[in-house]
N, C-alpha and C positions, 0 to 999 in steps of 0.2 A: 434421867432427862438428858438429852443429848447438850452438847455446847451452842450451838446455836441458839435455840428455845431457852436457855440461861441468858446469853449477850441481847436477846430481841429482850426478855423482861428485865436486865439490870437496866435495857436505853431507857424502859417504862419506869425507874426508879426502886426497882426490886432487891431491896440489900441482899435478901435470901437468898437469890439466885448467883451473887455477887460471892457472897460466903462460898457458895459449894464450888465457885470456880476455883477461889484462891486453892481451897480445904484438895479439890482436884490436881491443880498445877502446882500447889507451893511445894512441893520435894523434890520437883524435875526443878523447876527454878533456884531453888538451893543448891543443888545437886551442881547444877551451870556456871552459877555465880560463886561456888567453890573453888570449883576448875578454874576457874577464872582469876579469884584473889587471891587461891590459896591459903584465907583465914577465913575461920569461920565465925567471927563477927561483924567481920566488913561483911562476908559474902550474906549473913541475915539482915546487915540493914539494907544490902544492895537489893535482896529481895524484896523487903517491904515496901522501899523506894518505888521500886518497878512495879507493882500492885495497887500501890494508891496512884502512881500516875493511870495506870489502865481504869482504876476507877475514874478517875476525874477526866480522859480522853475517849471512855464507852459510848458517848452518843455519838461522838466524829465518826467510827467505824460504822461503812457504809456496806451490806449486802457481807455479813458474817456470814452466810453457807459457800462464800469462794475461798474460805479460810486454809490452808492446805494441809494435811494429816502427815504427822508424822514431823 
């Protein structure tokens, strides 16, 4: 299921769809916030941080297919 069709069902309240995001993006997001803190307990709660806020800011995102790749 592509990222878009996930972002249009979590705005509908769809955990599941919510799950596969993170389950998709949480290693590159770790990965970032590594590079970043350079510890990796700061950089997992940085991660989680940044995931529950995308959850709690999912309806504001307005037209997810201009999302840019890469």
């Amino acid at each position: 299921m592509d990222d878009v069709t996930l972002i249009k069902r979590c705005q509908q309240g769809d955990l599941e769809a919510f799950e596969i995001l993170v389950e998709r993006y949480s290693t590159k997001a770790l990965r970032a916030a590594y590079l970043i803190t350079c510890l990796k307990d700061i950089a997992e709660d940085v991660t989680q941080e940044a995931f529950i806020q995308c959850y709690r800011q999912i309806n504001k995102l307005r037209r997810p297919e201009m999302r840019r790749n890469g």
